[in-house]
N, C-alpha and C positions, 0 to 999 in steps of 0.2 A: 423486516423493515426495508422501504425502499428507498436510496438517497433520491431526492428530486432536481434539489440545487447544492453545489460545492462540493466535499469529500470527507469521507468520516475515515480517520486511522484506527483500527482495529490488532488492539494487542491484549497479550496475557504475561503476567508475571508468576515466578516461580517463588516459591516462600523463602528465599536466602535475596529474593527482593532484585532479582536478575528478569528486565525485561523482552519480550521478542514480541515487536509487531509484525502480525500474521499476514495482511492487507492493508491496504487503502482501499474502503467503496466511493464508487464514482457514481454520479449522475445517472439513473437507469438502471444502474446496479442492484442487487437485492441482497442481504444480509440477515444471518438468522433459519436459514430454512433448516437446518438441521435440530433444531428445535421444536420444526412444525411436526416433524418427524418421529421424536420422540429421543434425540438427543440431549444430552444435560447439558453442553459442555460452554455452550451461551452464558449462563450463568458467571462463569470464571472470568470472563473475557470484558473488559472496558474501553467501548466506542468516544472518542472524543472528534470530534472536528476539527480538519484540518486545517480550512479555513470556512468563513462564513458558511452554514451549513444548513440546508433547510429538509426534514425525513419523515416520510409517513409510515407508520405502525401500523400492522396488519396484524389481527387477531388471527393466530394458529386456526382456528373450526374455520375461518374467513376463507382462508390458503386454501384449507382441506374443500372446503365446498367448489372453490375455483375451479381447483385443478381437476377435479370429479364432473365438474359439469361444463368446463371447457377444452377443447382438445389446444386450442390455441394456447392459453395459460399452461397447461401439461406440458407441448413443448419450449415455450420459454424459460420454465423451471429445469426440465434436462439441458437448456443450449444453456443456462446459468451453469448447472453443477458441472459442463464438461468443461467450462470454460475455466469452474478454479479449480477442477485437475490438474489440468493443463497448469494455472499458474502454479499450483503446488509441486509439481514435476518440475516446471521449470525454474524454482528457487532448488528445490533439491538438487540439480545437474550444477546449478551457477555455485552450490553450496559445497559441490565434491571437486568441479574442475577449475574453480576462478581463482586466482591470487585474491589475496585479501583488497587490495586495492580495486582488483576486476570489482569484487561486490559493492566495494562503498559504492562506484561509479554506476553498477546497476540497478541501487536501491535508489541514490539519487534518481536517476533515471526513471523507475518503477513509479514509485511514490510521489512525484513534482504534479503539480498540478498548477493549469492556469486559472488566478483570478477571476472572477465578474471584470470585463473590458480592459482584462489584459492579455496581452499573447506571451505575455513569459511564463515558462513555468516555472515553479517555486515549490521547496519541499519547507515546512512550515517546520524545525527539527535543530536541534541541537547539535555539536559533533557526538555526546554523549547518544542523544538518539539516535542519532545516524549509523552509529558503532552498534548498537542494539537491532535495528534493521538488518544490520550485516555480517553481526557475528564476530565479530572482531573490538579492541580494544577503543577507547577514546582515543588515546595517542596516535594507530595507526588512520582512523577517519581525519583526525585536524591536519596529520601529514598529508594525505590525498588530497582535502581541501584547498591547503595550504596552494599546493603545486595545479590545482586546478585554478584557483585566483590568480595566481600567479603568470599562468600559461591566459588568461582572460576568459576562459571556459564559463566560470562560475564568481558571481558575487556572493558576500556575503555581510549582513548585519547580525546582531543577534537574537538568535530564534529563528531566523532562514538563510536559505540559501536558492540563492535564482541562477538558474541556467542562463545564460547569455547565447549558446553556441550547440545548441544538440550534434549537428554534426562532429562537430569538434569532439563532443562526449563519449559518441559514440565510439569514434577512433581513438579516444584515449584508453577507454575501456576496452577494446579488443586487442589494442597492440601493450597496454598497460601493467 
């Protein structure tokens, strides 16, 4: 599939009902190729939208003819797959070397996305999700929130939470 408009969150849960979202696809982004492939593991997995969300379905034989008879489409699909290497690497490095708190701040970060005619960005997530993003408990994400709103980094209502200050986020998250 490929998002067109908005952001689709992409997670899986484990059967004792513990979840981990994998990504957010953005805009341009493509999701699912390992399916086209001959992967099962699509199946397990549940795309919801982030916010307002608009995605077109690409029939698998569709892909396969694409990328067989264009050399353009072929590298699109490799500059996709290095590209969530790369993000899988680098959840794995944030996941070995960050304090707990490091991650809330970089999933917030990762995951925020800006509205249709808005320039804030917003992760559309609960503390409980946001703790599932990061690997860490409820308790320690509402602590980080907490001292994020607090510090005016980050608003929040319930069900988001808006970046007010990336820079500011930034630096909380590397010195944090």
């Amino acid at each position: 599939m490929v998002v067109v408009a908005g952001a689709l969150s992409v997670r899986r849960s484990s059967n004792a009902g513990q979840v981990a979202v994998l990504t957010v696809v953005r805009p341009g982004e493509v999701h699912g190729l390992s399916s086209v492939f001959g992967g099962n593991r699509e199946r397990d997995l549940v795309r919801e939208a982030a916010v307002p969300s608009r995605v077109v379905e690409l029939p698998g034989p569709v892909v396969v003819e694409r990328i067989l008879l264009d050399r353009g489409v072929t590298e699109d699909v490799l500059r996709h797959l290095s590209a969530r290497q790369l993000e899988v690497e680098d959840r794995l490095l944030d996941t070995l070397l960050l304090p707990k708190s490091g991650l809330v701040v970089r999933m917030l970060d990762r995951f925020a996305v800006a509205e249709a005619g808005s320039f804030v960005r917003s992760v559309r997530a609960t503390h409980q999700e946001l703790a599932w993003f990061a690997g860490c408990t409820r308790e320690t994400a509402t602590v980080v929130i907490s001292r994020l709103r607090e510090e005016g980094i980050v608003a929040t209502r319930p069900g988001h939470i808006e970046i007010l200050d990336d820079d500011r986020l930034a630096n909380w998250r590397d010195s944090g």
